[in-house]
One Martini backbone bead per residue (centre of mass of N, CA, C, O) as a GRO file, in nm:
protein
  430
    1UNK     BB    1  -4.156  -3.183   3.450
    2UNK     BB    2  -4.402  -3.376   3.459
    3UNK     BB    3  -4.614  -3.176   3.344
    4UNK     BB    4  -4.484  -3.116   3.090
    5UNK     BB    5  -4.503  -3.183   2.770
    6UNK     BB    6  -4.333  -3.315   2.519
    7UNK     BB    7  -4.369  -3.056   2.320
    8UNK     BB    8  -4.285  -2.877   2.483
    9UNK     BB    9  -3.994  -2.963   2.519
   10UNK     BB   10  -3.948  -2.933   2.220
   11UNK     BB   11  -4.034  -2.606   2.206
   12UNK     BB   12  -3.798  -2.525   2.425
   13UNK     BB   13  -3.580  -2.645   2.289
   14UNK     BB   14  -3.556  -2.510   2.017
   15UNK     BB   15  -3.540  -2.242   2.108
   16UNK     BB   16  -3.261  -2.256   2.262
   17UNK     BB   17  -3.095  -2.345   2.070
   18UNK     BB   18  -3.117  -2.085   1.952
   19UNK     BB   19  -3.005  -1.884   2.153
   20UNK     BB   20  -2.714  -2.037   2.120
   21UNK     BB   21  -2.674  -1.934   1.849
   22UNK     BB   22  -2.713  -1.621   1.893
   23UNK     BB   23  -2.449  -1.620   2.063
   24UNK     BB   24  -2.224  -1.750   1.897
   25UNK     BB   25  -2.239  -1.543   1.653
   26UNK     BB   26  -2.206  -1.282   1.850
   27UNK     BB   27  -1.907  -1.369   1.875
   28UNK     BB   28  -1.776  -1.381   1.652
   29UNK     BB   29  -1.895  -1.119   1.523
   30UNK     BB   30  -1.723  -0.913   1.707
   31UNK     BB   31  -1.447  -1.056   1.654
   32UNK     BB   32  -1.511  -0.996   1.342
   33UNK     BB   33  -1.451  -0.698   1.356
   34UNK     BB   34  -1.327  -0.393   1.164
   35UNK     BB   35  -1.146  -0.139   1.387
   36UNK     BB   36  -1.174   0.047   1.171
   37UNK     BB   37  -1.466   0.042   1.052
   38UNK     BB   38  -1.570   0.101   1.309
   39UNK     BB   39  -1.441   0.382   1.338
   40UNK     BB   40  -1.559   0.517   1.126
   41UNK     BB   41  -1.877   0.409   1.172
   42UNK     BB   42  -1.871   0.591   1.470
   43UNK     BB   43  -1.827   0.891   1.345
   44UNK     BB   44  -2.113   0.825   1.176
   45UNK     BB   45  -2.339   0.767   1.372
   46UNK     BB   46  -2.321   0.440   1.380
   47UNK     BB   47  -2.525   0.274   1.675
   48UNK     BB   48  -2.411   0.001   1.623
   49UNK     BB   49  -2.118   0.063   1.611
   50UNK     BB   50  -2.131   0.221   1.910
   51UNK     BB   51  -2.228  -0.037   2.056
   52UNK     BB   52  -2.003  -0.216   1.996
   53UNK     BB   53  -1.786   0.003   2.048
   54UNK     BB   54  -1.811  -0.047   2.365
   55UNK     BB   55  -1.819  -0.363   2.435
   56UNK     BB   56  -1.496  -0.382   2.312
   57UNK     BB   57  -1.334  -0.258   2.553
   58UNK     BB   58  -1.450  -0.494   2.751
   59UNK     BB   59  -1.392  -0.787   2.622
   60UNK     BB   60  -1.417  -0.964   2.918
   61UNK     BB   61  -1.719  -0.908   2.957
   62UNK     BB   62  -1.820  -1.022   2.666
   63UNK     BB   63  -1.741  -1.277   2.688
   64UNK     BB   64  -1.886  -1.379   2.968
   65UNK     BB   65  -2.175  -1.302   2.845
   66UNK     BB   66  -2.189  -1.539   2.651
   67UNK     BB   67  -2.115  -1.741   2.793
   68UNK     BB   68  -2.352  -1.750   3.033
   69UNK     BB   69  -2.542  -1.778   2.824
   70UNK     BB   70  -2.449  -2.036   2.649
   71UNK     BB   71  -2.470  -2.228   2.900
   72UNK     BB   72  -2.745  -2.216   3.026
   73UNK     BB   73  -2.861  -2.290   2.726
   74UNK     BB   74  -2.749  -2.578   2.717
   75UNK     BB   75  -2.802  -2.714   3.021
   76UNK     BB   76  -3.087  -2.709   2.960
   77UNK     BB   77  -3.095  -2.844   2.672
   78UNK     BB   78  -2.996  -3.108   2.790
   79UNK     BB   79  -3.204  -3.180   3.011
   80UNK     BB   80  -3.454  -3.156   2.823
   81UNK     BB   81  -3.351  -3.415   2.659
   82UNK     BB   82  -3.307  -3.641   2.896
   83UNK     BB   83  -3.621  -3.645   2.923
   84UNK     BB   84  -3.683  -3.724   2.633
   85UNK     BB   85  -3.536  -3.956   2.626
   86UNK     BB   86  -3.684  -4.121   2.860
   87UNK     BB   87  -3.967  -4.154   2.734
   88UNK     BB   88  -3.891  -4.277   2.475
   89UNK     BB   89  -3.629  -4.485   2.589
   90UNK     BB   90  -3.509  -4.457   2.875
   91UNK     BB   91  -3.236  -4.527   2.944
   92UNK     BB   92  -3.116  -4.485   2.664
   93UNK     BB   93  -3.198  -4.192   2.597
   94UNK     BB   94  -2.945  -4.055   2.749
   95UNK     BB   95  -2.763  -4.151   2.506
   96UNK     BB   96  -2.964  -4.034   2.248
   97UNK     BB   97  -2.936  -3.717   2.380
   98UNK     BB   98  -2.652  -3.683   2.370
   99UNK     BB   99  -2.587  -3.728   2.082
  100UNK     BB  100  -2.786  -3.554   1.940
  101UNK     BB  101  -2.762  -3.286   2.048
  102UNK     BB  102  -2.455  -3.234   1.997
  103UNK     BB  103  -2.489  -3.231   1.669
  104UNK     BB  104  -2.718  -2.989   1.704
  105UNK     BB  105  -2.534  -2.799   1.822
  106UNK     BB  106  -2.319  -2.799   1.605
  107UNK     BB  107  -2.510  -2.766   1.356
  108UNK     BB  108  -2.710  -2.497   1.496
  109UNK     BB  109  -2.518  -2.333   1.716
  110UNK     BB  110  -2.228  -2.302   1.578
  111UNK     BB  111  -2.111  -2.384   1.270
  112UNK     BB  112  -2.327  -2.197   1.145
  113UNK     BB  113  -2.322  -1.951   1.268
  114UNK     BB  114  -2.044  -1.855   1.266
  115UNK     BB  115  -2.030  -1.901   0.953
  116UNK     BB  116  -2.226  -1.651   0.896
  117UNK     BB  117  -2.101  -1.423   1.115
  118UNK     BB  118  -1.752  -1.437   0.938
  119UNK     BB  119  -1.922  -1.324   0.696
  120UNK     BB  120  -2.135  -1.145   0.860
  121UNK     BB  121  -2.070  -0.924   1.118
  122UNK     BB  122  -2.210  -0.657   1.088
  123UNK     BB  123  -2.502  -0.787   1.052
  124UNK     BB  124  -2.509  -0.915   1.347
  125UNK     BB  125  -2.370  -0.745   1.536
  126UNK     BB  126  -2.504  -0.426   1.531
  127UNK     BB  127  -2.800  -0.567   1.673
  128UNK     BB  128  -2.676  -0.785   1.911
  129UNK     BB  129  -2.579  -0.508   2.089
  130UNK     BB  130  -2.843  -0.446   2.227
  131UNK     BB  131  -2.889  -0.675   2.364
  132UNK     BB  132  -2.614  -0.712   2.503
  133UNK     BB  133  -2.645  -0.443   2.700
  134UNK     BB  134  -2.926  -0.522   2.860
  135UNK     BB  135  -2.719  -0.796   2.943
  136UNK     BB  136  -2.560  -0.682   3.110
  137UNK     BB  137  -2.688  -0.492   3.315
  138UNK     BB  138  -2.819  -0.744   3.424
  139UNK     BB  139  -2.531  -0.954   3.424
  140UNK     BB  140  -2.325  -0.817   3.587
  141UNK     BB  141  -2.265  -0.927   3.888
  142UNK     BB  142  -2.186  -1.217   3.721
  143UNK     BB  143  -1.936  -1.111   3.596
  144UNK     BB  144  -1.783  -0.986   3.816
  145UNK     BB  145  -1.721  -1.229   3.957
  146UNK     BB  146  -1.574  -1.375   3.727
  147UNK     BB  147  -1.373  -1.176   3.666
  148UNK     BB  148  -1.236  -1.233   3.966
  149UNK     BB  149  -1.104  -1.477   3.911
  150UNK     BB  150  -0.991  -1.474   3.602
  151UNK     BB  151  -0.780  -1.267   3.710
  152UNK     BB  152  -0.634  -1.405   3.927
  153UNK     BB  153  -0.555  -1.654   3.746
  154UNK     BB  154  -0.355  -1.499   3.572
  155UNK     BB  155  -0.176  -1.334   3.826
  156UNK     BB  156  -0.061  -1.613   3.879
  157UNK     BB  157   0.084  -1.646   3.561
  158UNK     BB  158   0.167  -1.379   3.447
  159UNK     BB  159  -0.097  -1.238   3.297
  160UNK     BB  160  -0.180  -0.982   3.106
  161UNK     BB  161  -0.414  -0.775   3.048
  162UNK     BB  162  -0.343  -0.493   2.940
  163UNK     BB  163  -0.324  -0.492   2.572
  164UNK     BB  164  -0.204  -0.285   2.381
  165UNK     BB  165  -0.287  -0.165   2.088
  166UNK     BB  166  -0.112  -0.202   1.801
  167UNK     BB  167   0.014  -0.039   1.531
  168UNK     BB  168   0.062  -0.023   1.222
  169UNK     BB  169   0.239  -0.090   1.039
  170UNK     BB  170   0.362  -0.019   0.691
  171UNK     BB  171   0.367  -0.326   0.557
  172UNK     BB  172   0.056  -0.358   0.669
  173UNK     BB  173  -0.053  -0.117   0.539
  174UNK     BB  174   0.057  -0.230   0.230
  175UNK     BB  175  -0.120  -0.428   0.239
  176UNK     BB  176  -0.437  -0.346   0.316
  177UNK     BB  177  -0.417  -0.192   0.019
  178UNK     BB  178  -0.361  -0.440  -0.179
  179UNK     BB  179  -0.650  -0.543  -0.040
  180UNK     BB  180  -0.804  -0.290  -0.219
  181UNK     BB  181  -0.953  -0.370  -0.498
  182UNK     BB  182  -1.279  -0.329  -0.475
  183UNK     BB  183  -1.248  -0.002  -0.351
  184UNK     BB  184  -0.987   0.070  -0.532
  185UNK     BB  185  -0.865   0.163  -0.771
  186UNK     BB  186  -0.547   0.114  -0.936
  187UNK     BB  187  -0.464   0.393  -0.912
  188UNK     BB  188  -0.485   0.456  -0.640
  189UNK     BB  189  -0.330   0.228  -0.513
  190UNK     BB  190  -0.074   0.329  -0.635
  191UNK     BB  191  -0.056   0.616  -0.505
  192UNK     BB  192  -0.032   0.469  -0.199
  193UNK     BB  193   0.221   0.319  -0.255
  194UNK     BB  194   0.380   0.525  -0.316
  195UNK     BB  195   0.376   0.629  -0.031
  196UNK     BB  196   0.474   0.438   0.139
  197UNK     BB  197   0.708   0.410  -0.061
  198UNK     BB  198   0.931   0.656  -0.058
  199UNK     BB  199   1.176   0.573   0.148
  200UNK     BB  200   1.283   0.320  -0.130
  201UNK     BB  201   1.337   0.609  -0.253
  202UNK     BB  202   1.638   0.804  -0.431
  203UNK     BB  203   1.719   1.079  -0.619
  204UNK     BB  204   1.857   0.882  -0.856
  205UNK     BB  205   1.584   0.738  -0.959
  206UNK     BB  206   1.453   1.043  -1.053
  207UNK     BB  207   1.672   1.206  -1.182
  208UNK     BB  208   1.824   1.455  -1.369
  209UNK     BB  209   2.051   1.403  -1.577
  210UNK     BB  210   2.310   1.633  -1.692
  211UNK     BB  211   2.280   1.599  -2.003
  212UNK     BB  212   1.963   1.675  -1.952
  213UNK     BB  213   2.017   1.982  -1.909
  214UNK     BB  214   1.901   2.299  -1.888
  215UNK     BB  215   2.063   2.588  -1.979
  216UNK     BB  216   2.290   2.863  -1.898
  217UNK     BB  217   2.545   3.085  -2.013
  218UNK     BB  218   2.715   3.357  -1.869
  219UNK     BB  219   2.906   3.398  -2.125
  220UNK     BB  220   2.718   3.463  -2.298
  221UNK     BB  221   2.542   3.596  -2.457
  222UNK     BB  222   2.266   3.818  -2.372
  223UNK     BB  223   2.071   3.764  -2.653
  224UNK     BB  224   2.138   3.460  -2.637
  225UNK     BB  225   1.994   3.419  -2.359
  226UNK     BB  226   1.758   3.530  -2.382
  227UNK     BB  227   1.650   3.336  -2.627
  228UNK     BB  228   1.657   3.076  -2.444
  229UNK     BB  229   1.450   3.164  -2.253
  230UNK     BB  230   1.211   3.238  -2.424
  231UNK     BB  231   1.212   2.919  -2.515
  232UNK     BB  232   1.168   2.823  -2.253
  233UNK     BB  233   0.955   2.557  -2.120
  234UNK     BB  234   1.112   2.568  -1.858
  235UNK     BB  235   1.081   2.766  -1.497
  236UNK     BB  236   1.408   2.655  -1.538
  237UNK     BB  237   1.708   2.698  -1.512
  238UNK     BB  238   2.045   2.624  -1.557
  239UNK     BB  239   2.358   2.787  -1.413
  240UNK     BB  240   2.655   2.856  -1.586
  241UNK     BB  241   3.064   2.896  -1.622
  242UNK     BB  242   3.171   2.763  -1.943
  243UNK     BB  243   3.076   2.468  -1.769
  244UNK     BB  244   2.883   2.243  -1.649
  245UNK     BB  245   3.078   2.204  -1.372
  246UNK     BB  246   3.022   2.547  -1.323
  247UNK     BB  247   2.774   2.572  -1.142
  248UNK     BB  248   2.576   2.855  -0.991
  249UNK     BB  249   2.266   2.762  -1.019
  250UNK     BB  250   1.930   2.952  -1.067
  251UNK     BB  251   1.672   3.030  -1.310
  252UNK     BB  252   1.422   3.187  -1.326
  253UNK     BB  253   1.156   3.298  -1.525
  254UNK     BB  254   0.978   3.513  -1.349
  255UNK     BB  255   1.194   3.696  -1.269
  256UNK     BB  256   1.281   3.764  -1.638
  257UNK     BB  257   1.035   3.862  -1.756
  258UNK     BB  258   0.979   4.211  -1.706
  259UNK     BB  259   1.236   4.252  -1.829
  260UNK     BB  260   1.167   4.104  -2.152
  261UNK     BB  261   0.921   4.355  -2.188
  262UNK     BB  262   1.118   4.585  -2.132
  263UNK     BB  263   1.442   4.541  -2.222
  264UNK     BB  264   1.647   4.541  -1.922
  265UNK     BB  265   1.840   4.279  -1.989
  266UNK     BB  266   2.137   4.211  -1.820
  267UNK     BB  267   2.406   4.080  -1.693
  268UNK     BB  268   2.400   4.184  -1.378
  269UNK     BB  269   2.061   4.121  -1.375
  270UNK     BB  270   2.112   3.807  -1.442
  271UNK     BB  271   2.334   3.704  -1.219
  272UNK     BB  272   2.147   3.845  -0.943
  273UNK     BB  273   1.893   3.611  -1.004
  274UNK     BB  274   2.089   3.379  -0.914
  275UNK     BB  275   2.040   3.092  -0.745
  276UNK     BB  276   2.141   2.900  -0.504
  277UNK     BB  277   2.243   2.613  -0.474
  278UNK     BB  278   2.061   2.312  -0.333
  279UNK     BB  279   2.218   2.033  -0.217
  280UNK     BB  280   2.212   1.652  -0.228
  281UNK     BB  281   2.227   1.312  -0.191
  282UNK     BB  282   2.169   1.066  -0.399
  283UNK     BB  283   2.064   0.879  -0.137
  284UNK     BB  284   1.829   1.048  -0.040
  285UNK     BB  285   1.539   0.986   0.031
  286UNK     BB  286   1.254   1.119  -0.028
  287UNK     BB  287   1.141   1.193   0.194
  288UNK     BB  288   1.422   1.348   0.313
  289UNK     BB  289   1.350   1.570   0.047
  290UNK     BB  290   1.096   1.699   0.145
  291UNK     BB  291   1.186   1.803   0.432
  292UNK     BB  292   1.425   1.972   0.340
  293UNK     BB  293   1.253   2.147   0.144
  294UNK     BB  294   1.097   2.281   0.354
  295UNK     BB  295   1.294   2.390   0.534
  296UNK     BB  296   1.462   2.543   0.279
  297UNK     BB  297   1.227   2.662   0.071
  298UNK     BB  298   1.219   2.472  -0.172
  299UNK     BB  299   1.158   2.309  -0.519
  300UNK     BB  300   1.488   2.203  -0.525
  301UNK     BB  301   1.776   1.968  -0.629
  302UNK     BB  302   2.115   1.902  -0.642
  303UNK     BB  303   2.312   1.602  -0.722
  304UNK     BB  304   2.544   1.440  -0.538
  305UNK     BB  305   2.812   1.307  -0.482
  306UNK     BB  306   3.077   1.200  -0.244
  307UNK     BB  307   3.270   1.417  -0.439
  308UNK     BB  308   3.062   1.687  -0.523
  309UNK     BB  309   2.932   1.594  -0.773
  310UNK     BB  310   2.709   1.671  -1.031
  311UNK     BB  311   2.439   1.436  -1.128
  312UNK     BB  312   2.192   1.614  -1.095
  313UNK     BB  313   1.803   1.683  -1.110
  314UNK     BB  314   1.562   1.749  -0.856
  315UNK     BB  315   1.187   1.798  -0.801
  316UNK     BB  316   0.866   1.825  -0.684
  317UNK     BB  317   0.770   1.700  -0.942
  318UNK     BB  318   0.911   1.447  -0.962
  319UNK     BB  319   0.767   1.362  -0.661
  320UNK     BB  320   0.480   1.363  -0.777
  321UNK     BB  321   0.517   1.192  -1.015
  322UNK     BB  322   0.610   0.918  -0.828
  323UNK     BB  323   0.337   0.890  -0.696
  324UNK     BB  324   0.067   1.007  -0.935
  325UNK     BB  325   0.199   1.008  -1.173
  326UNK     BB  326   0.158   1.103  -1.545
  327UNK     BB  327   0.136   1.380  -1.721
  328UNK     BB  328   0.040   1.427  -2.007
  329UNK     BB  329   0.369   1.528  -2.113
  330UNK     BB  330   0.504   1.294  -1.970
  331UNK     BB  331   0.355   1.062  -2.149
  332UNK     BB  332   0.458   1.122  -2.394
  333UNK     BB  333   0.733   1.114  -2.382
  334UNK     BB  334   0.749   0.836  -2.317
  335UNK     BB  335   0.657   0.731  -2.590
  336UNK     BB  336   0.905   0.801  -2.720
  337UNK     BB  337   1.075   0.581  -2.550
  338UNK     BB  338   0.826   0.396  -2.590
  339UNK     BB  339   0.765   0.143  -2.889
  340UNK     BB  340   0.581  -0.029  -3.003
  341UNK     BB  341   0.542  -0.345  -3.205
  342UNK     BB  342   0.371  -0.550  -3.398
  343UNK     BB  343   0.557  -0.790  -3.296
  344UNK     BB  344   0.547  -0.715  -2.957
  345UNK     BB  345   0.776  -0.530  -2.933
  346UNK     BB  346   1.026  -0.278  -2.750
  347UNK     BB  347   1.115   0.015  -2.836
  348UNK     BB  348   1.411   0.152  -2.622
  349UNK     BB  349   1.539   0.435  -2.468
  350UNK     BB  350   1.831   0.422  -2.296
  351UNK     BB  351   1.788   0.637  -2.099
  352UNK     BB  352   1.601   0.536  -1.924
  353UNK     BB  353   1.429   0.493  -1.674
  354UNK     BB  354   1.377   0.150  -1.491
  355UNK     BB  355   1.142   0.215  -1.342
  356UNK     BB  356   0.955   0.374  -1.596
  357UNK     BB  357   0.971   0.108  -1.758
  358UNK     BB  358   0.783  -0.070  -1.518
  359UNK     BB  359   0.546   0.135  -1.482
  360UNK     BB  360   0.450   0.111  -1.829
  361UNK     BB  361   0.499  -0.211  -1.864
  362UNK     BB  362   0.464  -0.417  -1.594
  363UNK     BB  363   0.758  -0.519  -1.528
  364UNK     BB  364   1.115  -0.690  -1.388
  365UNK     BB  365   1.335  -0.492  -1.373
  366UNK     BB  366   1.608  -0.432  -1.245
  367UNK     BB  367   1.701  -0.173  -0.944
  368UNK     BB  368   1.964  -0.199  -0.760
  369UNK     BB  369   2.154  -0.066  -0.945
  370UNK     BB  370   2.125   0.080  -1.261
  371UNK     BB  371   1.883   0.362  -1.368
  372UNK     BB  372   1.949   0.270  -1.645
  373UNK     BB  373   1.946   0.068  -1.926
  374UNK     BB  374   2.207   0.125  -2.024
  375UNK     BB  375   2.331   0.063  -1.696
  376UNK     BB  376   2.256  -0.247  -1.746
  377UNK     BB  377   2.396  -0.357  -1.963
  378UNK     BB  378   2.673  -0.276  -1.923
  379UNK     BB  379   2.726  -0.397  -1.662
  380UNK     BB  380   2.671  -0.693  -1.786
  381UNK     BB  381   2.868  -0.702  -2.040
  382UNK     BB  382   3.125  -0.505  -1.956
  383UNK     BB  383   3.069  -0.318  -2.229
  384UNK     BB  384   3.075  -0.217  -2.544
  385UNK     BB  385   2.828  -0.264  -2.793
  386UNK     BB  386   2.707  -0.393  -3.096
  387UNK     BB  387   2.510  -0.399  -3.297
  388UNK     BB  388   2.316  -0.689  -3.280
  389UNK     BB  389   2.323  -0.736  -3.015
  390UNK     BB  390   2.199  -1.052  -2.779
  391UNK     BB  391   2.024  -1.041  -2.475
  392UNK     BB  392   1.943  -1.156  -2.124
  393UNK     BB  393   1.741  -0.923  -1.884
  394UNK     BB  394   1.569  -1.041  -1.646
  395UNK     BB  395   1.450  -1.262  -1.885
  396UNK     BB  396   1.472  -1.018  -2.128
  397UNK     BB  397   1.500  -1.013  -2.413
  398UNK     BB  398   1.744  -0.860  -2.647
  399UNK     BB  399   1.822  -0.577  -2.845
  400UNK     BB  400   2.088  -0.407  -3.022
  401UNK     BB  401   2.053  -0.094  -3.257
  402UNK     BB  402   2.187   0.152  -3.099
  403UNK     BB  403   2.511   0.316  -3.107
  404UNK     BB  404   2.625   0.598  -2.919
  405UNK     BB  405   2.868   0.782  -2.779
  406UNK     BB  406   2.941   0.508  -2.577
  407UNK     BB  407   2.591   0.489  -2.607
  408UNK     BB  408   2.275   0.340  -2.563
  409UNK     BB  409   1.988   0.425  -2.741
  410UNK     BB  410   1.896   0.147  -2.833
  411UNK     BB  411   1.620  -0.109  -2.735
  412UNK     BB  412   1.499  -0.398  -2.790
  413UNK     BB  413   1.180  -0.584  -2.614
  414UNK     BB  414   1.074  -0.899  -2.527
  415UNK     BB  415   0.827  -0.987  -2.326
  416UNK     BB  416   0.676  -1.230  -2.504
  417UNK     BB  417   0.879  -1.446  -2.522
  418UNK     BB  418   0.943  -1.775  -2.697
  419UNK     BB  419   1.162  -2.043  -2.737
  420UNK     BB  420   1.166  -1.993  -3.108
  421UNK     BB  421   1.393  -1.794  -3.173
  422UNK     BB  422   1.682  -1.802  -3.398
  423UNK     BB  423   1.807  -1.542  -3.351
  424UNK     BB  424   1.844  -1.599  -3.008
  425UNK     BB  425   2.008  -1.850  -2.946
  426UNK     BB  426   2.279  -1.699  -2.851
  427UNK     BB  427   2.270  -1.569  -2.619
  428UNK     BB  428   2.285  -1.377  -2.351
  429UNK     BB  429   2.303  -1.450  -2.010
  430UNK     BB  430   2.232  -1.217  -1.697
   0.00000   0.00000   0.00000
């Protein structure tokens, strides 16, 4: 290189660098491209996308084409650095070589690039991606050499080459669903954890529970039975026999339409129209609860607990409701449950699932125990409390405004409470 001179030497020198950086850069941007996204953009016929993964696939040749390019253009930048060193240095030159390009290479060549790369994956790998993949088939040759030596000696340590890539947990894809808040509504997001955590869930904790089954008793009059189908505004009754212990099935409403507009609605053809009960465990998680009903092509079933009695009602209605949210009957209904007041506090209806009152206030009173208020409270106290008893579950202060017939009818509830009412400073904590 005597006869080069030294501009040249350092436009030469300064080239290098660059492609050092561009190998670099290269090499962070396709390991750090997201392999989901990566295939999605792959299915779109996205071409940098498709040569990307291309070359992903066999990631020890692609890492070696990196490494390749990038050792023997620092290695020729090293050398071009101690001429240029010694020309203007003399024998001290070597090492003001060594240091400053160390510097160069590490601040123009690695860390600025990488992080760049880090930031902006796709913007340089599906580019970069192109060029890399004809330097494979140049450097081809000389890659399967590396790699055959390289796998000798990972076999040598019992080090595996092909290792599955492991499918997302439900956790991990949970997760996932989480960090998605820039592009995806707060509603879709609710949406889909609530699908992903369905199995968390199970039907004593949505289910309709018995005292407020909409019923109709075959031993009423029929006249009287008519007129309660007519005025049911839901698609089916429960239907017992003396009382309602005695539950004998269901009974659509669609079913006895054309009877009551024909007026030929007898006793023994509304008993004959009453569908056998479909029965299952209070425990039941929703996915399982899914399952069997499309199984046994029901639309609902009656929840019993361990002793065969039933103790609620639950539909596809209610497993779609807590899936996608409530629509808009569901939440007027809701709104009689739960009352804002001006000074901040919220009465609720005892009767309420601690779920729906969580998901509708984005509260987090416990939910492992009793699935109603009532039976949280009750649970807490292990009392029937009086009106104006005040305690505080779950961090959140309450007060009891109405009990009645055994059972907390309504309930104070002080979400945004800061300890400076002397009203509550006697208060029970549970």
């Amino acid at each position: 290189m005597d006869n080069i001179t030294t501009s040249t030497l350092l436009i030469l020198l300064f080239f290098l660098i660059f492609i050092s950086a561009y190998f670099s850069s290269s090499e962070t941007a396709m390991m750090a491209l997201n392999r989901y996204k990566l295939h999605h953009l792959a299915r779109q016929n996205h071409q940098g996308a498709i040569q990307a993964k291309q070359l992903l696939k066999k990631p020890d040749r692609l890492i070696s084409l990196i490494l390749i390019g990038n050792n023997l253009v620092n290695i020729l930048a090293s050398s071009i650095a101690t001429i240029i060193g010694l020309r203007w240095f003399g024998d001290l030159g070597i090492a003001i070589a060594t240091v400053a390009l160390t510097l160069i290479i590490l601040i123009f060549a690695e860390v600025t690039p990488k992080t760049i790369a880090a930031l902006y994956p796709e913007k340089l790998a599906f580019p970069s991606s192109y060029i890399l993949k004809k330097l494979m088939l140049v450097l081809y040759p000389l890659i399967e050499i590396i790699n055959f030596f390289s796998h000798r000696l990972l076999k040598l340590f019992n080090i595996p080459m092909h290792i599955k890539q492991e499918p997302l947990t439900q956790a991990e894809l949970t997760s996932l669903v989480q960090e998605t808040k820039t592009t995806l509504s707060g509603h879709h997001q609710q949406m889909l954890l609530s699908v992903l955590n369905i199995h968390e869930i199970h039907v004593q904790d949505i289910m309709t529970p018995r005292h407020e089954f909409k019923c109709l008793n075959l031993d009423d009059d029929i006249d009287q039975n008519i007129k309660k189908i007519g005025n049911s505004t839901s698609n089916q009754l429960i239907v017992y026999r003396n009382n309602v212990d005695n539950i004998v099935g269901l009974l659509r409403i669609q079913d006895v339409t054309k009877y009551l507009s024909k007026k030929q609605l007898l006793p023994a053809t509304l008993q004959n129209m009453v569908r056998k009960p479909y029965c299952i465990p209070e425990n039941t998680p929703l996915n399982v609860l899914l399952y069997n009903l499309q199984v046994q092509h029901e639309s609902s079933a009656f929840v019993v607990d361990e002793y065969g009695d039933i103790q609620g009602f639950i539909t596809l209605n209610d497993v779609t409701r807590e899936m996608i949210g409530h629509p808009h009957a569901q939440h007027t209904e809701l709104e009689t449950h739960i009352r804002p007041q001006q000074d901040g506090s919220v009465v609720v209806d005892g009767r309420i699932f601690i779920r729906e009152l969580n998901k509708e206030m984005h509260w987090q009173l416990p939910i492992n125990g009793p699935k109603t208020l009532n039976g949280l409270i009750l649970e807490y106290l292990e009392d029937l409390p009086m009106p104006k008893t005040s305690l505080r579950v779950g961090g959140y202060p309450m007060e009891i405004i109405e009990v009645n017939k055994h059972m907390i009818k309504s309930v104070r509830i002080i979400p945004n409470y800061v300890n400076k009412d002397a009203k509550l400073a006697n208060s029970t904590n549970c």
